[in-house]
N, CA, C and O atoms as a Tripos MOL2 file, in Angstrom:
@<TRIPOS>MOLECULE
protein
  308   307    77     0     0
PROTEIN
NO_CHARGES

@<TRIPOS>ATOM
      1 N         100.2730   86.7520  152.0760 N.3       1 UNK1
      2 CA         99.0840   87.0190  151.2980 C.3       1 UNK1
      3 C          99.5210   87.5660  149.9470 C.2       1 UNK1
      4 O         100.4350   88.3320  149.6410 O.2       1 UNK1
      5 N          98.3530   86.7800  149.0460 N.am      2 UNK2
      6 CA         99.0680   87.6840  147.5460 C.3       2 UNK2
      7 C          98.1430   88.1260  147.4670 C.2       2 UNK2
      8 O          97.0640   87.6720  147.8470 O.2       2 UNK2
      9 N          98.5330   89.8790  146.5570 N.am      3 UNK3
     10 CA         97.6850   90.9160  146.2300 C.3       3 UNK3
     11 C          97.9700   90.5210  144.4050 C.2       3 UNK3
     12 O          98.9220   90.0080  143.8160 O.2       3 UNK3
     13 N          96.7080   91.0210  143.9720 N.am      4 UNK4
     14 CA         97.2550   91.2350  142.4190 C.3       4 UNK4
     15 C          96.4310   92.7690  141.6470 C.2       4 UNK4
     16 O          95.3900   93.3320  141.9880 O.2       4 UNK4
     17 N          97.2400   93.0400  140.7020 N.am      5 UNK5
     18 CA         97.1330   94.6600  140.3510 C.3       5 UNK5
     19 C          97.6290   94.8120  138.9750 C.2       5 UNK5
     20 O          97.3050   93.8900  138.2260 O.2       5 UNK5
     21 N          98.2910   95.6930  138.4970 N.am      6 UNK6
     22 CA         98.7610   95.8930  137.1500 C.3       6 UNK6
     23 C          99.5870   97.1590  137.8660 C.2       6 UNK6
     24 O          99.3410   97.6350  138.9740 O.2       6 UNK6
     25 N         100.7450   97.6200  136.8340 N.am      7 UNK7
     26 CA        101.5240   99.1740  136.7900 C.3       7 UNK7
     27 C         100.5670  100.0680  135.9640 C.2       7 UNK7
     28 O          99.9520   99.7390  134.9490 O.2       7 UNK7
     29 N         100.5640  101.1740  136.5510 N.am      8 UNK8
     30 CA         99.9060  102.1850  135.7310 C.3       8 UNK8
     31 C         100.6240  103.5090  136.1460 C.2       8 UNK8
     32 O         100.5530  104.1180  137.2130 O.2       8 UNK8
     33 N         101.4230  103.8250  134.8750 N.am      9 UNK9
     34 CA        102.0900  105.0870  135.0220 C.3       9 UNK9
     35 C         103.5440  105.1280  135.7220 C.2       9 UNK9
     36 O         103.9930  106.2200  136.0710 O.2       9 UNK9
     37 N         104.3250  103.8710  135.9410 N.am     10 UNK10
     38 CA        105.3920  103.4360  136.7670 C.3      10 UNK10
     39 C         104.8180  103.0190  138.0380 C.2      10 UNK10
     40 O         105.7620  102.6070  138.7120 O.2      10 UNK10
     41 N         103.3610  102.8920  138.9190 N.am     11 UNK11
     42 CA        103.0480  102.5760  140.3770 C.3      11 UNK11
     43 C         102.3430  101.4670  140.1310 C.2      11 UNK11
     44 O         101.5350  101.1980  139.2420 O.2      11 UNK11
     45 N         102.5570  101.1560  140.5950 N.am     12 UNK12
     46 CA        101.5490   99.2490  141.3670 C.3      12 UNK12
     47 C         100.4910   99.4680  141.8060 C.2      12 UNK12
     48 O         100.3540   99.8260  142.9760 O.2      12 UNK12
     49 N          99.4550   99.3030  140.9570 N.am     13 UNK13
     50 CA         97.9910   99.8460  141.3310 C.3      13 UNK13
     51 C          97.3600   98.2790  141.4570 C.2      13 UNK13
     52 O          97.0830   97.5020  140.5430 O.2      13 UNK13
     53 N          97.2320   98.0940  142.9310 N.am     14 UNK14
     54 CA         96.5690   96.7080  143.4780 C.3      14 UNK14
     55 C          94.6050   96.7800  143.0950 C.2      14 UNK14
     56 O          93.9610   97.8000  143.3380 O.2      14 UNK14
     57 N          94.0640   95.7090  142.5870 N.am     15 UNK15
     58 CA         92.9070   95.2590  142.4280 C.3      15 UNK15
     59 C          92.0990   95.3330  143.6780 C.2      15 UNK15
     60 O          92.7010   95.4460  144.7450 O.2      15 UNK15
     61 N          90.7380   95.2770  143.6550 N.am     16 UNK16
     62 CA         90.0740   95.6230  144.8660 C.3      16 UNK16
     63 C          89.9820   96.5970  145.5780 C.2      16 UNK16
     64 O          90.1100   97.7050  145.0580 O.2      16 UNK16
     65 N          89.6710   96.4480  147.3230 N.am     17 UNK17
     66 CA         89.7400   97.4180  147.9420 C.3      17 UNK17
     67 C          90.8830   97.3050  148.7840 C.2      17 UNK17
     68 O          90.7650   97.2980  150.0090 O.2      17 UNK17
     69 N          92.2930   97.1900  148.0420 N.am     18 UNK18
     70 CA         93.3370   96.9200  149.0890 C.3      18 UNK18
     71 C          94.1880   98.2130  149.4310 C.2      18 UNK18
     72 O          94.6670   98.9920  148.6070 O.2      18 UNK18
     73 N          94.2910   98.2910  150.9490 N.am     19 UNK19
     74 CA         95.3840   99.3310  151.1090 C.3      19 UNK19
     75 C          96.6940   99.0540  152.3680 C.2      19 UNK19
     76 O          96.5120   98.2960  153.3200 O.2      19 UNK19
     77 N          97.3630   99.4500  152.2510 N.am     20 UNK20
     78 CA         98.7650   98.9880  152.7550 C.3      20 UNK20
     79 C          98.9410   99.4870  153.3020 C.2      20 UNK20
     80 O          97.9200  100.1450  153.5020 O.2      20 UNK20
     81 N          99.6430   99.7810  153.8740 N.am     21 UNK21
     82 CA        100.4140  101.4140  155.1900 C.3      21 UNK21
     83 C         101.6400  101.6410  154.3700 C.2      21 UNK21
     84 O         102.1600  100.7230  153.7350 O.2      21 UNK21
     85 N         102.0670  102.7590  154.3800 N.am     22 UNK22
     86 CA        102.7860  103.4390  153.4810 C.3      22 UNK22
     87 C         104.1570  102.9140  154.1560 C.2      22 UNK22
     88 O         104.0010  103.0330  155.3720 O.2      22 UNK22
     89 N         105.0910  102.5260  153.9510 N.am     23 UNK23
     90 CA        106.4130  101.9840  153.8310 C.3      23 UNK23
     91 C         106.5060  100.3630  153.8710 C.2      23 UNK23
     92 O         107.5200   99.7510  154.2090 O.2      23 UNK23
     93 N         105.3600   99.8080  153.4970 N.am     24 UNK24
     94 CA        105.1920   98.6240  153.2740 C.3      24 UNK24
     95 C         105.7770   97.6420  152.6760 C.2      24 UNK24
     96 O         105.2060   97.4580  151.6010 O.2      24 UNK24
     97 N         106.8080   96.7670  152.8650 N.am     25 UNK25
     98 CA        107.3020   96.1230  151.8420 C.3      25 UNK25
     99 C         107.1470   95.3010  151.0910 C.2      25 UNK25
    100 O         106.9280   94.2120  151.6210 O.2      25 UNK25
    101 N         107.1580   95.3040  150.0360 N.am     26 UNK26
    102 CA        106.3830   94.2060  148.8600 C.3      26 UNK26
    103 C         107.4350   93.5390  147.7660 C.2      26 UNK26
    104 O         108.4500   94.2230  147.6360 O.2      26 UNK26
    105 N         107.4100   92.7450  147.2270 N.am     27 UNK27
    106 CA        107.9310   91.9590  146.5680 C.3      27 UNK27
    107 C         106.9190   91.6850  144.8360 C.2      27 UNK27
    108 O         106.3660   90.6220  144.5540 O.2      27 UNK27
    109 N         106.9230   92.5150  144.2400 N.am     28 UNK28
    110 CA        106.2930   92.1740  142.4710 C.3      28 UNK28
    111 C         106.8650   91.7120  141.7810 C.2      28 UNK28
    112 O         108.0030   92.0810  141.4880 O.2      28 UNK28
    113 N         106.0350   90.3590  141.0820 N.am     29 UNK29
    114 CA        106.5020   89.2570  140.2360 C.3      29 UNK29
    115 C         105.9470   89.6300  139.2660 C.2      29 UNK29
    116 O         104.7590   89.9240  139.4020 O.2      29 UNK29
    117 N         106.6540   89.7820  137.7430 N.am     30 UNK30
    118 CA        105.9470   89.8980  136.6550 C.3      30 UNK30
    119 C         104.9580   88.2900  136.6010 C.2      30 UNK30
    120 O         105.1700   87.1680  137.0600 O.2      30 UNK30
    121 N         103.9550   88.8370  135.8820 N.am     31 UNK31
    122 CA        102.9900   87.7310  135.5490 C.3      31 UNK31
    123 C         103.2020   86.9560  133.7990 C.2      31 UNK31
    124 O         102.8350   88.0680  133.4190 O.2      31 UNK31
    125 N         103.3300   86.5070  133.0660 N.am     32 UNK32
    126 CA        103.9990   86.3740  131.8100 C.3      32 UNK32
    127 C         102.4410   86.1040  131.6860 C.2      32 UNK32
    128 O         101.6440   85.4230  132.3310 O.2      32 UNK32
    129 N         102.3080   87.3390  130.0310 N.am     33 UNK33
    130 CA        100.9970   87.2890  129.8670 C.3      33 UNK33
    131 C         100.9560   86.2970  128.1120 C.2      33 UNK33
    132 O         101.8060   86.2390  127.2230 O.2      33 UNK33
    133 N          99.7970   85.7600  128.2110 N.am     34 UNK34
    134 CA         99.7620   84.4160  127.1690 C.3      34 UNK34
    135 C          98.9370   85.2990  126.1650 C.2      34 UNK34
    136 O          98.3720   84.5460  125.3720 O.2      34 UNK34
    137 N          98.6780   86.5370  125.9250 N.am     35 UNK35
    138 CA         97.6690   87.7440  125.0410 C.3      35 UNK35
    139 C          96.7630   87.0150  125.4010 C.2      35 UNK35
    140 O          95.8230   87.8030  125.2940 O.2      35 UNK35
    141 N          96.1880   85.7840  125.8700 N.am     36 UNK36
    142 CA         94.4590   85.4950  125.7660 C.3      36 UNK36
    143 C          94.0770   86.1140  127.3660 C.2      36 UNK36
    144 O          94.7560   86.0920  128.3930 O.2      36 UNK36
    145 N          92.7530   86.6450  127.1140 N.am     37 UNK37
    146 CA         92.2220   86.9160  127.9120 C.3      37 UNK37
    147 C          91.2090   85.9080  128.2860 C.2      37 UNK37
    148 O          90.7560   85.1590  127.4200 O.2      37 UNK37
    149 N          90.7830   85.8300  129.6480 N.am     38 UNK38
    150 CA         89.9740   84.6180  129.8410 C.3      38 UNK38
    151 C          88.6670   84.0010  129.1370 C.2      38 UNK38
    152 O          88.2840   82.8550  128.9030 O.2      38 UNK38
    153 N          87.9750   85.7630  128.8240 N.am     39 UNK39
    154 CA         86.9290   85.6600  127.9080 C.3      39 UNK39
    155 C          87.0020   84.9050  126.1610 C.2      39 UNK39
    156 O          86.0770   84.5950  125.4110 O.2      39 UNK39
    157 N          88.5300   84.8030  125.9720 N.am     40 UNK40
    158 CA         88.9810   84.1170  125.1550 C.3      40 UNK40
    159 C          89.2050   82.9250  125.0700 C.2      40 UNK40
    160 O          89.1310   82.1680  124.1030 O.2      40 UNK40
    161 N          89.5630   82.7070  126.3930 N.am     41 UNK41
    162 CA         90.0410   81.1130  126.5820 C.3      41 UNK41
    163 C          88.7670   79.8520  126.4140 C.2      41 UNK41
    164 O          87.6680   80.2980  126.7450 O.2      41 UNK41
    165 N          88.7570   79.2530  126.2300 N.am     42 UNK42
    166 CA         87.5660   77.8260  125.6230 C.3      42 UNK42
    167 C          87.4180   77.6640  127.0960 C.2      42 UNK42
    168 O          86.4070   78.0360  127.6930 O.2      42 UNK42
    169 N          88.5360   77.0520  127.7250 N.am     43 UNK43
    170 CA         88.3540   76.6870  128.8140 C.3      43 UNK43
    171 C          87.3630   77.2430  129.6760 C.2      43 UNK43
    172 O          86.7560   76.5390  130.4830 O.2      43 UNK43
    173 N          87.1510   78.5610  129.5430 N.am     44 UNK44
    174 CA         86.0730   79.4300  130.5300 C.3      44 UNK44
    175 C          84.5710   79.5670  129.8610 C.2      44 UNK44
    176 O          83.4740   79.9940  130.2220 O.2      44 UNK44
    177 N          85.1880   78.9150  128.5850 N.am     45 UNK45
    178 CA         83.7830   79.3820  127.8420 C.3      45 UNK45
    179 C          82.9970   77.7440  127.6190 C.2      45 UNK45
    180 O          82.1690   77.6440  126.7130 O.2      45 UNK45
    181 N          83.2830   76.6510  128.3980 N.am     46 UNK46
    182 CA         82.9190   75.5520  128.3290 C.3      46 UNK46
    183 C          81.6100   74.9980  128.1730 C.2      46 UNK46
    184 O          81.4000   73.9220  127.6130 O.2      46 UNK46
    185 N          80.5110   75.9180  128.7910 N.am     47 UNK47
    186 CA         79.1980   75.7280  128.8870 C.3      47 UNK47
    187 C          78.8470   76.0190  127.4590 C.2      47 UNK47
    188 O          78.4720   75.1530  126.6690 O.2      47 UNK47
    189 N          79.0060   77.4170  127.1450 N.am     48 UNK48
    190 CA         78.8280   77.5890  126.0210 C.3      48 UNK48
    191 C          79.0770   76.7350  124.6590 C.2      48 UNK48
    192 O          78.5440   76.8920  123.5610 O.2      48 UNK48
    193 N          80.0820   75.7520  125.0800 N.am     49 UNK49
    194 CA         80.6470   75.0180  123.5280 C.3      49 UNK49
    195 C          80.1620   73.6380  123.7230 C.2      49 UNK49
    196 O          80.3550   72.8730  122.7780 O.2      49 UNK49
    197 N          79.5300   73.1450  124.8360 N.am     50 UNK50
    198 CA         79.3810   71.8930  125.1750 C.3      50 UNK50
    199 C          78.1010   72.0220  123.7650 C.2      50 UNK50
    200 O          77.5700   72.9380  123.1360 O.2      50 UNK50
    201 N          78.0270   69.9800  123.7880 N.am     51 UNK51
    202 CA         77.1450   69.8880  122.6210 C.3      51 UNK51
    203 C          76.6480   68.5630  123.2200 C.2      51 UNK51
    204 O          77.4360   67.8450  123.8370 O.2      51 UNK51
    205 N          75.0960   68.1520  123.0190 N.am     52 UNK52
    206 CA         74.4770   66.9060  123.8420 C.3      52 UNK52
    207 C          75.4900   65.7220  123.1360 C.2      52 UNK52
    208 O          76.1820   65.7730  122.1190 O.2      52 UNK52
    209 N          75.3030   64.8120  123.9700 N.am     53 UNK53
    210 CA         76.6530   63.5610  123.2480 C.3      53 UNK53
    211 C          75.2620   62.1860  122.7830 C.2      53 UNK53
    212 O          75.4570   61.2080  122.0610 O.2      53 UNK53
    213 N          74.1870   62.4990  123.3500 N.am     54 UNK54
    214 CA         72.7330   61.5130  123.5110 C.3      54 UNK54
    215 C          73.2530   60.0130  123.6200 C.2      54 UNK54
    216 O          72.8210   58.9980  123.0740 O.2      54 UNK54
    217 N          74.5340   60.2300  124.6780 N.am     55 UNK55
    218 CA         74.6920   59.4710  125.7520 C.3      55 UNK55
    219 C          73.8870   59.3760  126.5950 C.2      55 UNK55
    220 O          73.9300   60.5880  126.8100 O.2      55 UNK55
    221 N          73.0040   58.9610  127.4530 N.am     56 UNK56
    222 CA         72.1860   58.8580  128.7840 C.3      56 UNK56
    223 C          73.0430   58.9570  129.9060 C.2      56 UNK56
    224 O          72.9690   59.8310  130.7700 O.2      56 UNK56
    225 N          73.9120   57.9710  129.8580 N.am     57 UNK57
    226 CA         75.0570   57.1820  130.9030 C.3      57 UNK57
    227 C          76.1600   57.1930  130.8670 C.2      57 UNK57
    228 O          76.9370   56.4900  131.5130 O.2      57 UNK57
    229 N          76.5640   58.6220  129.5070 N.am     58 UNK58
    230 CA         78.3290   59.0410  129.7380 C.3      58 UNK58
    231 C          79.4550   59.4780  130.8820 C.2      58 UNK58
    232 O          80.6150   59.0690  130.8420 O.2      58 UNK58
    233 N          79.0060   60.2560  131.7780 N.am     59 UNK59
    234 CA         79.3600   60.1560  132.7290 C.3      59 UNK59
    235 C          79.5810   58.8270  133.7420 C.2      59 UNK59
    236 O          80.6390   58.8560  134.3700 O.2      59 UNK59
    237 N          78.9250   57.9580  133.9160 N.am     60 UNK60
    238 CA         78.8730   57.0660  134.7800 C.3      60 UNK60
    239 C          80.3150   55.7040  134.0200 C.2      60 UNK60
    240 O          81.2610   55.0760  134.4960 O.2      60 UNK60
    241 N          79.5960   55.8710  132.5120 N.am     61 UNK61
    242 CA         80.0780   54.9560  131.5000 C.3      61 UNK61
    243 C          81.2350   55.3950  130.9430 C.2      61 UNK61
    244 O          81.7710   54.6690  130.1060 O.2      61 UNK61
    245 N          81.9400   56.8680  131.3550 N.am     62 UNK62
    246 CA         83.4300   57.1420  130.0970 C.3      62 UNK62
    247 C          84.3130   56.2500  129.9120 C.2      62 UNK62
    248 O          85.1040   56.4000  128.9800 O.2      62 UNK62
    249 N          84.3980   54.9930  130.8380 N.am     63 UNK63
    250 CA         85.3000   54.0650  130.7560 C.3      63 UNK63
    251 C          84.8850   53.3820  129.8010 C.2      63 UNK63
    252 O          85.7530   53.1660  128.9550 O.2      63 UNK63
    253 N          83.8500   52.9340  129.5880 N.am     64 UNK64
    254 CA         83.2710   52.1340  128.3350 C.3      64 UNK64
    255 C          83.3500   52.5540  127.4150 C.2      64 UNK64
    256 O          83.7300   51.8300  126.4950 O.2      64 UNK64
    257 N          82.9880   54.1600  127.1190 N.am     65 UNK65
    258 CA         83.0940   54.5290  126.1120 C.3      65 UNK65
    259 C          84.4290   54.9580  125.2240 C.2      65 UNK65
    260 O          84.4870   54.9160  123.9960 O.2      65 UNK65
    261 N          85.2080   55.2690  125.8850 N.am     66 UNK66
    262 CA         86.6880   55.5360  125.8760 C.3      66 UNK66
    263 C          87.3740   54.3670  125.6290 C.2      66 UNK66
    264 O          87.7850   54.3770  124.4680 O.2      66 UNK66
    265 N          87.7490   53.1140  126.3720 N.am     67 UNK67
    266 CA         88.6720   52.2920  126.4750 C.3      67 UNK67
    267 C          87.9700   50.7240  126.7150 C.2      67 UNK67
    268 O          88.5090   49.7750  127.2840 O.2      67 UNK67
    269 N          86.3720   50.7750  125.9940 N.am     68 UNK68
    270 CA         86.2290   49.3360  126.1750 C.3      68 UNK68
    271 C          85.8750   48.6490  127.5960 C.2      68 UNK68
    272 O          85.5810   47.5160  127.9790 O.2      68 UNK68
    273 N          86.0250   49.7010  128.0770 N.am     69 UNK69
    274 CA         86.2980   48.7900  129.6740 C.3      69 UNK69
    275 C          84.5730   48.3200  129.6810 C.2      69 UNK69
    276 O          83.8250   48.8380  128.8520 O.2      69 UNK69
    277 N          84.0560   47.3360  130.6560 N.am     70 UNK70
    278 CA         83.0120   46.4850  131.0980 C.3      70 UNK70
    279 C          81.6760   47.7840  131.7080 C.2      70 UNK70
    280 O          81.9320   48.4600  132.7040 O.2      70 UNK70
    281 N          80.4570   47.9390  131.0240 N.am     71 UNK71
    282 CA         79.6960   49.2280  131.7540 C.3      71 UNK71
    283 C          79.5840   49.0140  133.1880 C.2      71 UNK71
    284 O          79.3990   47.9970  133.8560 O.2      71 UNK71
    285 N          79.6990   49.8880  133.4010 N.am     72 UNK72
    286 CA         79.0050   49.9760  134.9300 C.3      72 UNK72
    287 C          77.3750   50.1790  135.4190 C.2      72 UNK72
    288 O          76.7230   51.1370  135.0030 O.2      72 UNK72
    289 N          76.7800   49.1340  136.3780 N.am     73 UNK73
    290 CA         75.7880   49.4500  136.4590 C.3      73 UNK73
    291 C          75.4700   50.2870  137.4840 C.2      73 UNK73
    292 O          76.2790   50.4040  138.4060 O.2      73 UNK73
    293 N          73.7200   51.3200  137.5090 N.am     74 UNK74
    294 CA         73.4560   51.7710  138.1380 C.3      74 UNK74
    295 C          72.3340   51.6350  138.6360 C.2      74 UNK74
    296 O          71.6300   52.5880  138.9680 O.2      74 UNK74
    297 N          71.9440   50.1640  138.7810 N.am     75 UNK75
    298 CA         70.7050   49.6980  139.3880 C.3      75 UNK75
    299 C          71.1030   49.5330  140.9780 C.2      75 UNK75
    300 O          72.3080   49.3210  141.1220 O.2      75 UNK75
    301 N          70.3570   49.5840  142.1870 N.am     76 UNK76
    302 CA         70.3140   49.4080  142.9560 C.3      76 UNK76
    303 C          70.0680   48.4900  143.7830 C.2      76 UNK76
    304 O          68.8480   48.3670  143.8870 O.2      76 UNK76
    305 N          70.9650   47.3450  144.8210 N.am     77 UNK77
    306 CA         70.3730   45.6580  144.7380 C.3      77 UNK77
    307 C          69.3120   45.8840  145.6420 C.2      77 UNK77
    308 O          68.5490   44.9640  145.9410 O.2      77 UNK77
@<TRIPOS>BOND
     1     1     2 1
     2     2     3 1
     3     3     4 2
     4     3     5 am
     5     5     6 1
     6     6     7 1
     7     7     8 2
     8     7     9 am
     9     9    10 1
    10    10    11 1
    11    11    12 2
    12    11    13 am
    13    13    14 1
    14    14    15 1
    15    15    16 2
    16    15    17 am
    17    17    18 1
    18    18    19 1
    19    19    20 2
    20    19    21 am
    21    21    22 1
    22    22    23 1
    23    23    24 2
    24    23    25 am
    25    25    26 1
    26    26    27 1
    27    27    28 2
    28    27    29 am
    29    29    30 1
    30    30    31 1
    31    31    32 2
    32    31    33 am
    33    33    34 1
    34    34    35 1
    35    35    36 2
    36    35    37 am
    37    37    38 1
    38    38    39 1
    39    39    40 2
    40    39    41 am
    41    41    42 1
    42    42    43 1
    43    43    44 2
    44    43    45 am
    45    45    46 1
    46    46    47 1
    47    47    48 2
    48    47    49 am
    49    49    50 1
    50    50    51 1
    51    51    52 2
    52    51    53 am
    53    53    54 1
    54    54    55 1
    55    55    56 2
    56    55    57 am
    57    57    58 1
    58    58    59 1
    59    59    60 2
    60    59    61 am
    61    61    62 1
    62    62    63 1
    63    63    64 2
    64    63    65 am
    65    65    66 1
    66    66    67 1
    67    67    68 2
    68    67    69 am
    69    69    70 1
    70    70    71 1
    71    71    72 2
    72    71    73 am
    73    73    74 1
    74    74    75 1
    75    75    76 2
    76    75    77 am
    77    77    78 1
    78    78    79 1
    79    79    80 2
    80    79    81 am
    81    81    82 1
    82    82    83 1
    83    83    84 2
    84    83    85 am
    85    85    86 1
    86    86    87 1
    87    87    88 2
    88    87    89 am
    89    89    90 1
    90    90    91 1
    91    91    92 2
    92    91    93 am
    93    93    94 1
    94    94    95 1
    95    95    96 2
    96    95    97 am
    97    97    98 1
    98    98    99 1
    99    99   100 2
   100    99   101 am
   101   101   102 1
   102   102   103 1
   103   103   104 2
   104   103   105 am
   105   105   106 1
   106   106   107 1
   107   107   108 2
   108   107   109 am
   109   109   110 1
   110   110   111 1
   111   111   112 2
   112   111   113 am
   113   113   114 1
   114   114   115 1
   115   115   116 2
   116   115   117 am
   117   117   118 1
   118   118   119 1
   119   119   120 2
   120   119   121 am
   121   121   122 1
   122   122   123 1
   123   123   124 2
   124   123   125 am
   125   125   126 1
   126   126   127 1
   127   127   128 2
   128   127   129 am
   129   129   130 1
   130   130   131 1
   131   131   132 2
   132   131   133 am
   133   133   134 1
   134   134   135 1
   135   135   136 2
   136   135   137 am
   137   137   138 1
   138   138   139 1
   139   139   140 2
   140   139   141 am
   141   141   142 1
   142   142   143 1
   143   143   144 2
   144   143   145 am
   145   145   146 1
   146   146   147 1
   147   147   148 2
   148   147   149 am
   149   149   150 1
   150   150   151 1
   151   151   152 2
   152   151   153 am
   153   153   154 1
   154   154   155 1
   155   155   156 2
   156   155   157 am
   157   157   158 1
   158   158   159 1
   159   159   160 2
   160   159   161 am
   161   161   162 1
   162   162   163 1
   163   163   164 2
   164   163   165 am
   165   165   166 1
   166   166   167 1
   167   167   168 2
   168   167   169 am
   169   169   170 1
   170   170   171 1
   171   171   172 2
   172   171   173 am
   173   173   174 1
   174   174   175 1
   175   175   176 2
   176   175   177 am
   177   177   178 1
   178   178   179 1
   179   179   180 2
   180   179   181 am
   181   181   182 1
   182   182   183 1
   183   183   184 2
   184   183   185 am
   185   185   186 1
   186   186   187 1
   187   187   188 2
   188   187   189 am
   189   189   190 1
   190   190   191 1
   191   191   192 2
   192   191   193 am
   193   193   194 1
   194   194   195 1
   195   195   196 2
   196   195   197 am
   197   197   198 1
   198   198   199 1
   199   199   200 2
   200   199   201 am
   201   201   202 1
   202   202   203 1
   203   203   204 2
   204   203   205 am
   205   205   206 1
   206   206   207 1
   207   207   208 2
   208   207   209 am
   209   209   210 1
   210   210   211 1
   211   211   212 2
   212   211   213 am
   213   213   214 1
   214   214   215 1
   215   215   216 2
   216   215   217 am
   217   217   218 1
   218   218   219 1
   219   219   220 2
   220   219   221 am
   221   221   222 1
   222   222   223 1
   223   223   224 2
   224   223   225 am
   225   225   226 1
   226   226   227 1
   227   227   228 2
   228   227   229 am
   229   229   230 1
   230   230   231 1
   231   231   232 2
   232   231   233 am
   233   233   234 1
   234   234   235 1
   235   235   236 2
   236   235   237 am
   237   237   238 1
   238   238   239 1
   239   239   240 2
   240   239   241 am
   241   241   242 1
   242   242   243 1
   243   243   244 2
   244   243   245 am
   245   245   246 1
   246   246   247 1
   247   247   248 2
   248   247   249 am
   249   249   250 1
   250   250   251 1
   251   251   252 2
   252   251   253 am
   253   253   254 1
   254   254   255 1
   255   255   256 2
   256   255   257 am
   257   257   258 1
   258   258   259 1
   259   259   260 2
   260   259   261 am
   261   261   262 1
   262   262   263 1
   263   263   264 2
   264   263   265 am
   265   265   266 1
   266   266   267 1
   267   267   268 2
   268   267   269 am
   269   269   270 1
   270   270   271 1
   271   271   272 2
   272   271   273 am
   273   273   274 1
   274   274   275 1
   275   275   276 2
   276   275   277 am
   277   277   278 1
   278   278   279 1
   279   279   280 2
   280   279   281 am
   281   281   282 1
   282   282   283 1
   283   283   284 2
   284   283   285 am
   285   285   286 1
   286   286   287 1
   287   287   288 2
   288   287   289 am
   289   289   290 1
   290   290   291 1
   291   291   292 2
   292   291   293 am
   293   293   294 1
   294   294   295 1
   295   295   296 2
   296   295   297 am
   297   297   298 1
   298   298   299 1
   299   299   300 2
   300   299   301 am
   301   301   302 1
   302   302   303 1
   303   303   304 2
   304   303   305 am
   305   305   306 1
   306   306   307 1
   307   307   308 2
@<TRIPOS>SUBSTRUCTURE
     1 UNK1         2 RESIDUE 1 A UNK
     2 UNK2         6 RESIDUE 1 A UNK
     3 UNK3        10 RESIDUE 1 A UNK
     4 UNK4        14 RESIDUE 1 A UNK
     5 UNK5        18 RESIDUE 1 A UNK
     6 UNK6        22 RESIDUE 1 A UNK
     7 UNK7        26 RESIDUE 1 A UNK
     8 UNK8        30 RESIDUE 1 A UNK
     9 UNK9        34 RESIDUE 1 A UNK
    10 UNK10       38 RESIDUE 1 A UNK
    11 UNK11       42 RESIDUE 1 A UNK
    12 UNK12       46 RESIDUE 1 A UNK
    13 UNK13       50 RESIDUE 1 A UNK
    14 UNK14       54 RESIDUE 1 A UNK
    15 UNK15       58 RESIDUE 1 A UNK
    16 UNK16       62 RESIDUE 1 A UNK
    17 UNK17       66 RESIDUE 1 A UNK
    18 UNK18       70 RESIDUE 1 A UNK
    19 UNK19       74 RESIDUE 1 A UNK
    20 UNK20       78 RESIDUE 1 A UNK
    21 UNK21       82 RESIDUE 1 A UNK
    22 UNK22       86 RESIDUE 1 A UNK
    23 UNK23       90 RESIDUE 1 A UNK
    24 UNK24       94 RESIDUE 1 A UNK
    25 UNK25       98 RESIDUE 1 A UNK
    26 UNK26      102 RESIDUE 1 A UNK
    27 UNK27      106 RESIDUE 1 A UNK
    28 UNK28      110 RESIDUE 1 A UNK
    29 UNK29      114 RESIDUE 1 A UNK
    30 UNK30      118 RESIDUE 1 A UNK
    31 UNK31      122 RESIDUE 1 A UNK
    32 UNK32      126 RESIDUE 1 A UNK
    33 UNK33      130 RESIDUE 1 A UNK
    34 UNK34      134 RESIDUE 1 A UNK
    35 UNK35      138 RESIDUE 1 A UNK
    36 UNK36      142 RESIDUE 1 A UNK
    37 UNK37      146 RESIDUE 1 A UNK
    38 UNK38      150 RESIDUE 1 A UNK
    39 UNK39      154 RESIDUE 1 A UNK
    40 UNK40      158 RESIDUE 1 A UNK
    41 UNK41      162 RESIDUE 1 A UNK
    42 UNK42      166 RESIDUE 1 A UNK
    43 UNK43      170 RESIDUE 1 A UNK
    44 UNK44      174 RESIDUE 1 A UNK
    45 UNK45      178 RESIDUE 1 A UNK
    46 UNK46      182 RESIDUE 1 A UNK
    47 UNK47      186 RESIDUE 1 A UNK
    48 UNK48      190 RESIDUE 1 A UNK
    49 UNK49      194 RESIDUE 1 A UNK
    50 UNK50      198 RESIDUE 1 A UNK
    51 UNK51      202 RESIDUE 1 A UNK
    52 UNK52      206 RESIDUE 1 A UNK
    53 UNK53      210 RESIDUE 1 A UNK
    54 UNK54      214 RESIDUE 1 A UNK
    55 UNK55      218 RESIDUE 1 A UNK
    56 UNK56      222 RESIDUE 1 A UNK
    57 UNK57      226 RESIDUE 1 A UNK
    58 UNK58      230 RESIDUE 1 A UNK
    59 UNK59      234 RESIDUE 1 A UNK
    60 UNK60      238 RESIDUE 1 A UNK
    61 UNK61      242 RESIDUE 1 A UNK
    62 UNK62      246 RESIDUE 1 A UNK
    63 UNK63      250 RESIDUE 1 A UNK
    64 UNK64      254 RESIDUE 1 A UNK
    65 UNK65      258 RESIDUE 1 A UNK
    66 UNK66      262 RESIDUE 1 A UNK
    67 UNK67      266 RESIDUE 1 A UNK
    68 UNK68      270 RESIDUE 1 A UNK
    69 UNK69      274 RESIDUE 1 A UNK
    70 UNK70      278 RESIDUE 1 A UNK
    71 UNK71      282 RESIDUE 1 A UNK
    72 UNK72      286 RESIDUE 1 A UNK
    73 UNK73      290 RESIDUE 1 A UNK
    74 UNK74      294 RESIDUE 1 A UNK
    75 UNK75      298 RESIDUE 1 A UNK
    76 UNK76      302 RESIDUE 1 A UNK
    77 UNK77      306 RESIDUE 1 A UNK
């Protein structure tokens, strides 16, 4: 199981409500931090940046729209 936490003060202060039994052995991997925080990252903030494309049928159609390819239909026989 992985726990995750931060050092505070030289000790390994685990996230949540986790507790261990005292002679527990553990193994801590530094995490290599990228300075962005998630609230930073676009990636998390996706809803927010999306913009209408007034495509109807982009999803169904990205192949068409992208690379030409033949539309796809979505009528029902």
């Amino acid at each position: 199981m992985t726990y995750r936490g931060r050092i505070a003060n030289g000790v390994a202060v685990l996230e949540g409500d986790v507790r261990l039994p005292d002679g527990t052995r553990v193994e801590i991997v530094p995490i290599a931090s990228s300075g962005m925080s998630p609230e930073d990252d676009p990636f998390y903030r996706i809803y927010e940046l999306a913009e209408p494309s007034g495509i109807p049928d982009l999803a169904e159609n990205i192949d068409h729209y992208l690379y030409g390819h033949p539309k796809v239909s979505n009528e029902q026989p």
